[in-house]
C-alpha positions as protocol buffer text, in pm:
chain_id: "A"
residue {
  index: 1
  type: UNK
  ca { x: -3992 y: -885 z: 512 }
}
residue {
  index: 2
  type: UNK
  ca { x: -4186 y: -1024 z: 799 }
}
residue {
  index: 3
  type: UNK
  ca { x: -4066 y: -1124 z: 1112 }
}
residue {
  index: 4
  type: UNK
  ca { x: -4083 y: -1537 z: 1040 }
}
residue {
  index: 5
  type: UNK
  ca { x: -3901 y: -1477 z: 675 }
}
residue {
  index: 6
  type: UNK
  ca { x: -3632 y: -1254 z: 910 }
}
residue {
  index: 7
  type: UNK
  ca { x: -3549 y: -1500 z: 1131 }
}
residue {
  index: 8
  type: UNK
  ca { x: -3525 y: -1737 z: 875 }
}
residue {
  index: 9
  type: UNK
  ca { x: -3285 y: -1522 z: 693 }
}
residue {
  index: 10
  type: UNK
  ca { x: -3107 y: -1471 z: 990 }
}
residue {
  index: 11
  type: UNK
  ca { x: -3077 y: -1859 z: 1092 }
}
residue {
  index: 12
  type: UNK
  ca { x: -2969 y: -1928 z: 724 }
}
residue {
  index: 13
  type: UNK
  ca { x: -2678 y: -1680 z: 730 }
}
residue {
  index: 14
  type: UNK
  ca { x: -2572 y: -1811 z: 1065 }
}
residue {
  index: 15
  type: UNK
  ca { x: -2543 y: -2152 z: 955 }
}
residue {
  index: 16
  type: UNK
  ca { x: -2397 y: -2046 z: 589 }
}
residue {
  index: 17
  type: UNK
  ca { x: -2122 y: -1825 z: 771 }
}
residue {
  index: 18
  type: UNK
  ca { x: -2010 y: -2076 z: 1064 }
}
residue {
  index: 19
  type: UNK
  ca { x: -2009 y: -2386 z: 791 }
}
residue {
  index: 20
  type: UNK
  ca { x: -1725 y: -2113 z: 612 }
}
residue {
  index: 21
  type: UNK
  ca { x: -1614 y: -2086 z: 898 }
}
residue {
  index: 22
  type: UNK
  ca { x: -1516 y: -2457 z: 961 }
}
residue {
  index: 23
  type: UNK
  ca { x: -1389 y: -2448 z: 557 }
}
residue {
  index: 24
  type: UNK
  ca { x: -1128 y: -2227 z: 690 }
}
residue {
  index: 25
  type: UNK
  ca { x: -1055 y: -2369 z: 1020 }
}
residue {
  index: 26
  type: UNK
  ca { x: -1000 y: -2657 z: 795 }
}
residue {
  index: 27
  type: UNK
  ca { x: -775 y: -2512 z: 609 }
}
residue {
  index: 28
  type: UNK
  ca { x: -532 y: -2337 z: 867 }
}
residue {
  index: 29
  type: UNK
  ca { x: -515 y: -2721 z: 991 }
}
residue {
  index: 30
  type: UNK
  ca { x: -349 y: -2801 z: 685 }
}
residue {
  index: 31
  type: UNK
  ca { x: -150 y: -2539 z: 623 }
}
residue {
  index: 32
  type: UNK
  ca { x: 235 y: -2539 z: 670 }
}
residue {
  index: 33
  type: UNK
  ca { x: 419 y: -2361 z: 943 }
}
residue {
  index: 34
  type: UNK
  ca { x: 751 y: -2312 z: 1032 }
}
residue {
  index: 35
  type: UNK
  ca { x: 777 y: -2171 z: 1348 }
}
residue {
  index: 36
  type: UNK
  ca { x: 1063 y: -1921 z: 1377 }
}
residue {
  index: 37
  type: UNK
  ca { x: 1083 y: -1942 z: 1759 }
}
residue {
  index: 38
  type: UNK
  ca { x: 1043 y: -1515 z: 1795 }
}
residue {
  index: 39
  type: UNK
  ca { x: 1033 y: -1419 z: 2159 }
}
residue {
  index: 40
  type: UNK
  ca { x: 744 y: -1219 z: 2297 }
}
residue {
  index: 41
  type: UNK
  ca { x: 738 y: -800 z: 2372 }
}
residue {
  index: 42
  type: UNK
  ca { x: 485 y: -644 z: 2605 }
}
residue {
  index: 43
  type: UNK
  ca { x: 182 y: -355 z: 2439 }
}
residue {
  index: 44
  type: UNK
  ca { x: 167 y: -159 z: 2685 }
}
residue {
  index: 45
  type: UNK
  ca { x: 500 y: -103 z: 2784 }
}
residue {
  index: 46
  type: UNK
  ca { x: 561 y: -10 z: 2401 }
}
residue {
  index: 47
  type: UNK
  ca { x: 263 y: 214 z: 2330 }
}
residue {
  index: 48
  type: UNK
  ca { x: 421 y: 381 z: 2700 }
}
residue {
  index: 49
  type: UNK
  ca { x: 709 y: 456 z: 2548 }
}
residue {
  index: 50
  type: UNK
  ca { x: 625 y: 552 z: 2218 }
}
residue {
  index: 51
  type: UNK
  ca { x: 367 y: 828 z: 2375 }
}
residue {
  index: 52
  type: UNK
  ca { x: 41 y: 621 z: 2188 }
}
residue {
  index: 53
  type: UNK
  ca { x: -252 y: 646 z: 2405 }
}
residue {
  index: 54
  type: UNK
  ca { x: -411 y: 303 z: 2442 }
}
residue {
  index: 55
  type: UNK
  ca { x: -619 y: 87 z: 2617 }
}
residue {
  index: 56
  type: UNK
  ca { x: -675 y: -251 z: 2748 }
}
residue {
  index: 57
  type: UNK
  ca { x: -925 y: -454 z: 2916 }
}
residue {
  index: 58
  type: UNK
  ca { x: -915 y: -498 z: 3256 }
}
residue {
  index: 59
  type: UNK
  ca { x: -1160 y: -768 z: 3314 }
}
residue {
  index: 60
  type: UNK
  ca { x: -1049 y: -1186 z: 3357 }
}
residue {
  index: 61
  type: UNK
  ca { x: -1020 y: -1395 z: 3114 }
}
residue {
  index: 62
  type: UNK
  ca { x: -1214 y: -1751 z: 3193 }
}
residue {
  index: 63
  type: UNK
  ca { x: -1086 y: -1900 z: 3577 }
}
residue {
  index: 64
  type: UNK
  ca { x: -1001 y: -1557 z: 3678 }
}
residue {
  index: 65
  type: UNK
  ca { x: -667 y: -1551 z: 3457 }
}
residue {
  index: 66
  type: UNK
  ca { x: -568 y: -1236 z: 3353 }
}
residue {
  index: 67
  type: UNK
  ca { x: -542 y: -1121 z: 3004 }
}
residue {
  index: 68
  type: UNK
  ca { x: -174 y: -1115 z: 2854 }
}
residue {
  index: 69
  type: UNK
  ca { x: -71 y: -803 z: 2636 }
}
residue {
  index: 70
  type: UNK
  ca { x: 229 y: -963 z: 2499 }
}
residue {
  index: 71
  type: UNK
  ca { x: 248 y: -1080 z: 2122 }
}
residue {
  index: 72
  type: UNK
  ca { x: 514 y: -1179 z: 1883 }
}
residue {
  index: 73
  type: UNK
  ca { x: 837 y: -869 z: 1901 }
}
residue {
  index: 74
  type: UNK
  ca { x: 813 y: -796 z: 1584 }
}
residue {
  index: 75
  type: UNK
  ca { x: 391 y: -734 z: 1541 }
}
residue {
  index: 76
  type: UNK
  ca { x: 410 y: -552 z: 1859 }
}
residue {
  index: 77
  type: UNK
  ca { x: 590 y: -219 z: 1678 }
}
residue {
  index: 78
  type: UNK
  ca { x: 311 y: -245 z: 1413 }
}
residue {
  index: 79
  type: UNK
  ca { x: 59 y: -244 z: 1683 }
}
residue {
  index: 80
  type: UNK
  ca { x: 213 y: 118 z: 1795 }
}
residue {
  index: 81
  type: UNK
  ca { x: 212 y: 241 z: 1455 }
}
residue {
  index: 82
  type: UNK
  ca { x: -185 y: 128 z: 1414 }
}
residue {
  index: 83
  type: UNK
  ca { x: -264 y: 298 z: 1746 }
}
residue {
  index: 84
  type: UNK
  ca { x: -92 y: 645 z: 1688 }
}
residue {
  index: 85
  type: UNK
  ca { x: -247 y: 669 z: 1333 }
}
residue {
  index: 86
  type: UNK
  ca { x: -615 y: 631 z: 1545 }
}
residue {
  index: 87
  type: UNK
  ca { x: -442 y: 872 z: 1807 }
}
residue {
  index: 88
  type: UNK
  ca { x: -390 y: 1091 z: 1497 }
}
residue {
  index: 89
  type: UNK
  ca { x: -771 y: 1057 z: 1393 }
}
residue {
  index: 90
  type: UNK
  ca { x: -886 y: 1094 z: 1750 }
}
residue {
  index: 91
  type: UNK
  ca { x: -949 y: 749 z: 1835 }
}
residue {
  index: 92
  type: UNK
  ca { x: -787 y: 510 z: 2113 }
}
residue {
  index: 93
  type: UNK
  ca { x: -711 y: 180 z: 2001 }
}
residue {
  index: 94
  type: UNK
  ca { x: -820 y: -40 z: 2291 }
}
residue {
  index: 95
  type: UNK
  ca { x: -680 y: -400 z: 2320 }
}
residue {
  index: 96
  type: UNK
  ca { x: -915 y: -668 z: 2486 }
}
residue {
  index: 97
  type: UNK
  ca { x: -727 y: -945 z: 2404 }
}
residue {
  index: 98
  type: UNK
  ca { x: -346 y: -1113 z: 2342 }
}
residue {
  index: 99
  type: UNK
  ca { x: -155 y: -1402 z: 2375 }
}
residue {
  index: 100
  type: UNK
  ca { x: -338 y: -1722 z: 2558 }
}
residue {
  index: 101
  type: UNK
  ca { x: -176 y: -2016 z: 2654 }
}
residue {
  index: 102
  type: UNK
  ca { x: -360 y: -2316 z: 2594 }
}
residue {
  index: 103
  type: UNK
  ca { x: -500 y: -2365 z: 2919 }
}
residue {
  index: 104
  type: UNK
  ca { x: -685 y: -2030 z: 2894 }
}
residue {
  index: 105
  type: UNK
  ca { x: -820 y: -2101 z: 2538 }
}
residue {
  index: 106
  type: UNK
  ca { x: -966 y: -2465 z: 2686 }
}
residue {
  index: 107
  type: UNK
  ca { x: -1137 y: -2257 z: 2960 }
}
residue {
  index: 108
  type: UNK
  ca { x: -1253 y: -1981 z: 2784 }
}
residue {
  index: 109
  type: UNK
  ca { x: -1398 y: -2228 z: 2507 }
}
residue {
  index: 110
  type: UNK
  ca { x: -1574 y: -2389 z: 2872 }
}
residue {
  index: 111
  type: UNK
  ca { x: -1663 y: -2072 z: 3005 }
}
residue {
  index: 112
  type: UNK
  ca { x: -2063 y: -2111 z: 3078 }
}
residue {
  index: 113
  type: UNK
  ca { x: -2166 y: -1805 z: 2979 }
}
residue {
  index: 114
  type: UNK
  ca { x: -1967 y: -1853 z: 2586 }
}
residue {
  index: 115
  type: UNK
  ca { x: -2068 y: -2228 z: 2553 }
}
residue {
  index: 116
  type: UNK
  ca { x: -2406 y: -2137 z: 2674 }
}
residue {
  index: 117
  type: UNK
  ca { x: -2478 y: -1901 z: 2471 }
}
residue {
  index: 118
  type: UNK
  ca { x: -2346 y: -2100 z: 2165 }
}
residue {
  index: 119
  type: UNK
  ca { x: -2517 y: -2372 z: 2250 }
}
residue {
  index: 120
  type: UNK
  ca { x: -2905 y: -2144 z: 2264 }
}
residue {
  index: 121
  type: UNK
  ca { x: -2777 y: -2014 z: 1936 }
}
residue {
  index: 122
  type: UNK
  ca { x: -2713 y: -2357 z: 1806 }
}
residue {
  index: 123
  type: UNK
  ca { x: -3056 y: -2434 z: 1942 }
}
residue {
  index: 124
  type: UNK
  ca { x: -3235 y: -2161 z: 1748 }
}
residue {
  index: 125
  type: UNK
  ca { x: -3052 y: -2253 z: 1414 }
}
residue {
  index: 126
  type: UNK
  ca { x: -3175 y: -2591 z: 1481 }
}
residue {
  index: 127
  type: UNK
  ca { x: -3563 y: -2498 z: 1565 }
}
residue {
  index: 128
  type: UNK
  ca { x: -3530 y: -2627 z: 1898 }
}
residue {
  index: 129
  type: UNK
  ca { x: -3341 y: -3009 z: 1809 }
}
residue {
  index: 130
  type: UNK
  ca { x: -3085 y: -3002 z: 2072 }
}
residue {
  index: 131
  type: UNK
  ca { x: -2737 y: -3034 z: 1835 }
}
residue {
  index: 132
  type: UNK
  ca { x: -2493 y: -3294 z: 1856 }
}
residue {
  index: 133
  type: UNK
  ca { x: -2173 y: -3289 z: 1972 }
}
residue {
  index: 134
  type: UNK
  ca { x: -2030 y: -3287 z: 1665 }
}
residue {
  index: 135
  type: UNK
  ca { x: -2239 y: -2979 z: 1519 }
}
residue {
  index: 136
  type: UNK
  ca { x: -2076 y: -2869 z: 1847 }
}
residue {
  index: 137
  type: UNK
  ca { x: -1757 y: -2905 z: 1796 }
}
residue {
  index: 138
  type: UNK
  ca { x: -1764 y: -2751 z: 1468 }
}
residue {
  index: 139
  type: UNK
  ca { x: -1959 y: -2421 z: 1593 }
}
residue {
  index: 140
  type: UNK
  ca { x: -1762 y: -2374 z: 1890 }
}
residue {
  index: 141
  type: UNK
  ca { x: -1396 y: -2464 z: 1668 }
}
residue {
  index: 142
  type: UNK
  ca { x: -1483 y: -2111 z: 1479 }
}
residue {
  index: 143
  type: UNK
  ca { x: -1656 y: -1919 z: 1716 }
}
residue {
  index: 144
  type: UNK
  ca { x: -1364 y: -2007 z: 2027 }
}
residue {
  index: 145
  type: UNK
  ca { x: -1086 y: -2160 z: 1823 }
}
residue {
  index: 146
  type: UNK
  ca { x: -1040 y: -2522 z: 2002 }
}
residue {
  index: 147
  type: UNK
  ca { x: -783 y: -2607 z: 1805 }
}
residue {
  index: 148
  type: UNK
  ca { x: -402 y: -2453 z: 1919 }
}
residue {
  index: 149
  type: UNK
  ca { x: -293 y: -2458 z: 1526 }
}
residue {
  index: 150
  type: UNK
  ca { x: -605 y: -2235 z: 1425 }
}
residue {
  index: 151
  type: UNK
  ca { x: -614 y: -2019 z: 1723 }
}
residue {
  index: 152
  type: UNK
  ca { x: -354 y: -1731 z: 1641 }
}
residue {
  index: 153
  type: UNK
  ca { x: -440 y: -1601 z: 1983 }
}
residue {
  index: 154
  type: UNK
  ca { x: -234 y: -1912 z: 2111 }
}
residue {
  index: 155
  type: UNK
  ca { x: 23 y: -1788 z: 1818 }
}
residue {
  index: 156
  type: UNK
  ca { x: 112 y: -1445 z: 2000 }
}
residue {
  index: 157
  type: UNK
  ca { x: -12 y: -1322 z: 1647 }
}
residue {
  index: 158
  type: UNK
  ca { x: -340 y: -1184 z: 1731 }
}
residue {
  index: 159
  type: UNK
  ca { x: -557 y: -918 z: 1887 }
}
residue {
  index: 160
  type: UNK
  ca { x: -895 y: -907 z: 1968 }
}
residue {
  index: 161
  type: UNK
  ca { x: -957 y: -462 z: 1964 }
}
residue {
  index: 162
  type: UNK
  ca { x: -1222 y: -227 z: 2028 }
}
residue {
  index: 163
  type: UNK
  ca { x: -1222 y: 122 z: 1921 }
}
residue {
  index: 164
  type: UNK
  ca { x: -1331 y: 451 z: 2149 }
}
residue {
  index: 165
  type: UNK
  ca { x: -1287 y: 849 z: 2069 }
}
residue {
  index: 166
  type: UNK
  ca { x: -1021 y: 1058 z: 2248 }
}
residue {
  index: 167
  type: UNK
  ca { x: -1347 y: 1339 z: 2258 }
}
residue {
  index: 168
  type: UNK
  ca { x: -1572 y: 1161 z: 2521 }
}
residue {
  index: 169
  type: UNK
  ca { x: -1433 y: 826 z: 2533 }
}
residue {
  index: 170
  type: UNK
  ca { x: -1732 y: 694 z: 2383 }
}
residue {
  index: 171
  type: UNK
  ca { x: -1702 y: 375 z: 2150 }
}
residue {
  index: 172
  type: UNK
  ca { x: -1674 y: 400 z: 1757 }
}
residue {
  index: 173
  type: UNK
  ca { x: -1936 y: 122 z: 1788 }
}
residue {
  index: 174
  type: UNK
  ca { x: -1934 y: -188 z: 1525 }
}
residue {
  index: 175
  type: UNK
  ca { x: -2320 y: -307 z: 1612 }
}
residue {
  index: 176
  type: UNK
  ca { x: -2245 y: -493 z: 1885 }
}
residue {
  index: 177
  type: UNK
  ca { x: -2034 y: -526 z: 2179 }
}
residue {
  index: 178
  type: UNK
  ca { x: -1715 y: -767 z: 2199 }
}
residue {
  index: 179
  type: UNK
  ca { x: -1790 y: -1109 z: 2199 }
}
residue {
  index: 180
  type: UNK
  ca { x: -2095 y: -1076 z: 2076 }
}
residue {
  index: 181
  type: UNK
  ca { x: -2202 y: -1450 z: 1925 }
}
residue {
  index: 182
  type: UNK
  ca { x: -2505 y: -1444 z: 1654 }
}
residue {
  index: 183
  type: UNK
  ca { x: -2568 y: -1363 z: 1294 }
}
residue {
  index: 184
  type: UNK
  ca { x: -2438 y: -986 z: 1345 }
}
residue {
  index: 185
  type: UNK
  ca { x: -2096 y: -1129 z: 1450 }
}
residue {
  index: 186
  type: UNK
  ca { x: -1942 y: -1154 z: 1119 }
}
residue {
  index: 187
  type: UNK
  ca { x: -1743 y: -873 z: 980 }
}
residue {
  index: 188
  type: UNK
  ca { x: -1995 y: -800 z: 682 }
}
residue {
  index: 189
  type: UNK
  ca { x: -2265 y: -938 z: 805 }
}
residue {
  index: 190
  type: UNK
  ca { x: -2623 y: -775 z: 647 }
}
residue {
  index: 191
  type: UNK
  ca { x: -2809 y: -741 z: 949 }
}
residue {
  index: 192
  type: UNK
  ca { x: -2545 y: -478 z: 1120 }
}
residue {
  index: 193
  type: UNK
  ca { x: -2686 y: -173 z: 1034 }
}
residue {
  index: 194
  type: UNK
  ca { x: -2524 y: 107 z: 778 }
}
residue {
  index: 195
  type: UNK
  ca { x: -2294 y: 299 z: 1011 }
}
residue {
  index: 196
  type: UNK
  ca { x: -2196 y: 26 z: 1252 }
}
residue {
  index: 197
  type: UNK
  ca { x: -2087 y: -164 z: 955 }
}
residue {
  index: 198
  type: UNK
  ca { x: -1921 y: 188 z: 829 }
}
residue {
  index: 199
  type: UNK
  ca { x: -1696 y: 156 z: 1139 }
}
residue {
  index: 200
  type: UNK
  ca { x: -1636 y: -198 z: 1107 }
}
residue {
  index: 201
  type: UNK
  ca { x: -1484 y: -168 z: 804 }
}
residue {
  index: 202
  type: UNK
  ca { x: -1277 y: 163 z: 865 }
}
residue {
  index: 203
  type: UNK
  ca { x: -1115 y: 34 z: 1130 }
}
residue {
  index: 204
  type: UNK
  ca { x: -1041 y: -264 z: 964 }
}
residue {
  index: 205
  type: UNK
  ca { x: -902 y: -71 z: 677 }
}
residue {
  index: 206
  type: UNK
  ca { x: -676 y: 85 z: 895 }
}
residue {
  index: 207
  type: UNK
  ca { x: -574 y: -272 z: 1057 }
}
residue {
  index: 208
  type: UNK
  ca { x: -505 y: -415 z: 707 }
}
residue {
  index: 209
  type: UNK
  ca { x: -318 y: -119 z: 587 }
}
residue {
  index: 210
  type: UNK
  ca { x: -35 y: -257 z: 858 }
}
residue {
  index: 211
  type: UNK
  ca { x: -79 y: -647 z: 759 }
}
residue {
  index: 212
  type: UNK
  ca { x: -307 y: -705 z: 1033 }
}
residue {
  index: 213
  type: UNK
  ca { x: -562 y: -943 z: 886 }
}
residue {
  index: 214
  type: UNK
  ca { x: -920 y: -1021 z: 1016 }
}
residue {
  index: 215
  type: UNK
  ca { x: -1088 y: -1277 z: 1070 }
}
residue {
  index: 216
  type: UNK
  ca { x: -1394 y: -1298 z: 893 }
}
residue {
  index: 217
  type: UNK
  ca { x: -1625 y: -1424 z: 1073 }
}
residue {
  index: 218
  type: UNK
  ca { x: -1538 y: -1215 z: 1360 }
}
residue {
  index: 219
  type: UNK
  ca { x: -1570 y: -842 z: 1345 }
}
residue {
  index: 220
  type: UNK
  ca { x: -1314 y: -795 z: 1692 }
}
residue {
  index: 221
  type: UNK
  ca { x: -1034 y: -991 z: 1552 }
}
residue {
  index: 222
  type: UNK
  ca { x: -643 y: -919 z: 1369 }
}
residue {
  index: 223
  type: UNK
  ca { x: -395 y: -1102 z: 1306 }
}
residue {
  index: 224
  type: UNK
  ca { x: -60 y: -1164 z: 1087 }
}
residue {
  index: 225
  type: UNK
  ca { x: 213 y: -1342 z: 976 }
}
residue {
  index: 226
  type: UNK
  ca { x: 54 y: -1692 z: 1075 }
}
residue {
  index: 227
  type: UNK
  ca { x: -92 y: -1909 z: 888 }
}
residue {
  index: 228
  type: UNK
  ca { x: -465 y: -1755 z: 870 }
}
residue {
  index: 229
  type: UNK
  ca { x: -334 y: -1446 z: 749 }
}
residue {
  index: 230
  type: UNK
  ca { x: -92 y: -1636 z: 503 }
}
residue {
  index: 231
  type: UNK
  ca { x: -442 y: -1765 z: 376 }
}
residue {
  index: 232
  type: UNK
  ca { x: -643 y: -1467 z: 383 }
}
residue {
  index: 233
  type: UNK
  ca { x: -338 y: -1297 z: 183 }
}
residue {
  index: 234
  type: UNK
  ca { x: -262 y: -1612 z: -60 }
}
residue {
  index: 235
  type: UNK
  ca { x: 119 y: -1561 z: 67 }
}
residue {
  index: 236
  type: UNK
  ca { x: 328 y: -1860 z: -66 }
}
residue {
  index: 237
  type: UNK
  ca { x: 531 y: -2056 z: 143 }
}
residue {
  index: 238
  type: UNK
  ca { x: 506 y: -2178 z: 529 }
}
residue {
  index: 239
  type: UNK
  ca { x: 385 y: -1933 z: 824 }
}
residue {
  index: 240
  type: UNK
  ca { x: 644 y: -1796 z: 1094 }
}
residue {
  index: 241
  type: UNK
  ca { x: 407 y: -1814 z: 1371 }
}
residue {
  index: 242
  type: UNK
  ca { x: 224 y: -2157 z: 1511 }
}
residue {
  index: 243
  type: UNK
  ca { x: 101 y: -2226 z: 1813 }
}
residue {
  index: 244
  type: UNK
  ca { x: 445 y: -2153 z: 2115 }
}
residue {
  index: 245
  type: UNK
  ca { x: 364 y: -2204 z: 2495 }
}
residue {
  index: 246
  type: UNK
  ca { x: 578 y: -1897 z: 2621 }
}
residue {
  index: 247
  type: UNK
  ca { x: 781 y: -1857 z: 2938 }
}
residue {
  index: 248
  type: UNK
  ca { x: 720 y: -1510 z: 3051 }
}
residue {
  index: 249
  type: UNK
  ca { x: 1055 y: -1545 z: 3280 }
}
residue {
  index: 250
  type: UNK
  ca { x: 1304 y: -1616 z: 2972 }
}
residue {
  index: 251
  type: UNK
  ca { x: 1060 y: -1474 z: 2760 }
}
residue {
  index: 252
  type: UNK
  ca { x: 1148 y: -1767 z: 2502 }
}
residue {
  index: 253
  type: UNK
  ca { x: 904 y: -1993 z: 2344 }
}
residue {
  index: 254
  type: UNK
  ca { x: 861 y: -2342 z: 2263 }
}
residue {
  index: 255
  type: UNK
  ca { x: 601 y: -2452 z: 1951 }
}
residue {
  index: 256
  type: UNK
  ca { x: 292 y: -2660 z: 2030 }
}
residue {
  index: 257
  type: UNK
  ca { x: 320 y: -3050 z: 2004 }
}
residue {
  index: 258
  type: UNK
  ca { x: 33 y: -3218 z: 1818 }
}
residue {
  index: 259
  type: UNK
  ca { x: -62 y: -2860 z: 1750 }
}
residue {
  index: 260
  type: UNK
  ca { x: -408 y: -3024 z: 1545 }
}
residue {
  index: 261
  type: UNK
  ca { x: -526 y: -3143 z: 1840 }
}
residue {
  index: 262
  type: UNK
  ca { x: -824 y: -2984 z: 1971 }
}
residue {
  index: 263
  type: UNK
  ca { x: -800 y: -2898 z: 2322 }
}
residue {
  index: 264
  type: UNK
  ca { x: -1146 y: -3029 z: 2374 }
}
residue {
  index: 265
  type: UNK
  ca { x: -1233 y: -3335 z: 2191 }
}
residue {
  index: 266
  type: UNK
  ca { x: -1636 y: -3436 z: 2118 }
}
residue {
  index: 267
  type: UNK
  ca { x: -1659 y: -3663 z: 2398 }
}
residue {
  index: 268
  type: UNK
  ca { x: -1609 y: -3323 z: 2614 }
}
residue {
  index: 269
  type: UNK
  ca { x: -1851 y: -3132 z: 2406 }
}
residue {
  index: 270
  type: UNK
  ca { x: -2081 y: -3386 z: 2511 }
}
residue {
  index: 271
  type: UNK
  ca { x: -2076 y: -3316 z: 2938 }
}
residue {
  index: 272
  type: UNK
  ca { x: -2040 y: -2945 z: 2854 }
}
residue {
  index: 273
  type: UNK
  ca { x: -2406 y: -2993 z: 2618 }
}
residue {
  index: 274
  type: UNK
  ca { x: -2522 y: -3236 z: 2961 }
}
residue {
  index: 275
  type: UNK
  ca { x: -2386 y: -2953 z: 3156 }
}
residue {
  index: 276
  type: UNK
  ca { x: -2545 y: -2652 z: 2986 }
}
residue {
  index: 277
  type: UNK
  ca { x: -2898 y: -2815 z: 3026 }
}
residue {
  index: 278
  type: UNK
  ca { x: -2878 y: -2901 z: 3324 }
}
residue {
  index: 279
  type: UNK
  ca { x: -2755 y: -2510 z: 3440 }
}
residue {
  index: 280
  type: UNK
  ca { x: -3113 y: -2418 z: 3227 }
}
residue {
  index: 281
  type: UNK
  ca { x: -3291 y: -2667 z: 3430 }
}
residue {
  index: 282
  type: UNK
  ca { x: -3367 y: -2905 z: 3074 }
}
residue {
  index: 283
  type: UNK
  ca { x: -3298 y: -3257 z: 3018 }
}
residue {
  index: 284
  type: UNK
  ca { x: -3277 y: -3362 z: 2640 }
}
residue {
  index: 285
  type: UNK
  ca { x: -3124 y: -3625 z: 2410 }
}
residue {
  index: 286
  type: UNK
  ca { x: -2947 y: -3570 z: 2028 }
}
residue {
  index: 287
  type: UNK
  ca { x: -3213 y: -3604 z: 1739 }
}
């Protein structure tokens, strides 16, 4: 295959898996929840005291807000169990990512460097037509989930992981680093190569056998009991888990009103596109 018939290849898959994507964004919007109002319990202090060796990220989310290892009580148990069956095959389960409130989904969805990026990538699917706001909205709502009912990160029902051996503490690497954004980023996507995608799909093997479901258009993230993994696992019925801003003092939580309202609607997608060009010195209007 030459290089022009590649990147064609590539820029078809992209678009093919993001317009999924939205299918099943789409779909968690309409799909019922009834949210059982579980309190929150902390990783680390669990993995601590069940002698699992695990990690987590120690770098800011978007505004300098710290990442939050706390997820729904009764996952967090099941997160143990995961990490001391990697212990047991010499690997450390490494957690980059937990709860976020709603405020630090809208920023990290506004972060430069994400919407930047998605906005070049959106770009090159395009052949250079700068993308509306809507096309947008659609490829940022399943690449940085912009809407609180379809982000389970926002449902303390989700991790985002990496994976690293106990022997040298190098990664058990998927193709790509964490957060990576193009048309490797889906879990089985072709253009990862044979033993990346080997290790993309252990690990998640090992995540499912404990009801942790990913997501699959995204080859970093788990989740369960909400209603994405009710989906994924055509479970009948309504999902435990929506959307809850969480007190951290009471530890109680409180579901999302409006919960299918995205957190930032097209007219904002527009100054963030005005915004973006201007930060790469270009000027340009929708085609």
């Amino acid at each position: 295959m030459n290089s022009a018939n590649s990147d064609l290849e590539r820029r078809r898959f992209w678009a093919e898996q993001l317009d999924a994507g939205f299918d099943l964004v789409e779909k968690i919007q309409r799909y019922p929840v009834a949210e059982c109002g579980e309190g929150f319990a902390s990783i680390p202090e669990a993995a601590q005291a069940a002698g699992v060796t695990m990690w987590f990220s120690t770098s800011p989310i978007a505004g300098g807000l710290p990442r939050v290892f706390w997820i729904r009580k009764s996952l967090v148990e099941t997160v143990v169990q995961i990490g001391r069956v990697m212990n047991e095959r010499g690997w450390i389960l490494k957690i980059e990512d937990g709860y976020r409130s709603l405020e630090m989904q809208r920023l990290l969805g506004s972060k430069p460097e994400i919407f930047d990026r998605i906005l070049q990538k959106c770009l090159w699917e395009t052949g250079g037509v700068l993308p509306s706001p809507e096309m947008m909205f659609r490829r940022s709502c399943v690449l940085v989930a912009n809407v609180p009912k379809v982000g389970t990160h926002m449902s303390g029902s989700a991790i985002d992981i990496s994976v690293f051996r106990q022997s040298d503490g190098s990664e058990v690497w998927r193709g790509n680093d964490y957060l990576e954004m193009s048309e490797r980023t889906s879990m089985r996507s072709p253009f990862v190569e044979p033993d990346a995608l080997k290790n993309r799909l252990e690990i998640t093997a090992t995540m499912e056998d404990h009801g942790f479901m990913h997501f699959p258009f995204e080859f970093w993230h788990y989740n369960k009991d909400d209603g994405l993994a009710h989906i994924l696992t055509n479970t009948p019925g309504p999902a435990k888990f929506g959307p809850v801003h969480w007190d951290p003092v009471n530890n109680t939580v409180t579901a999302v009103e409006n919960p299918e309202q995205p957190l930032r609607p097209v007219a904002e997608i527009q100054r963030e596109i005005e915004a973006a060009l201007s930060r790469a010195g270009k000027q340009g209007t929708n085609s």
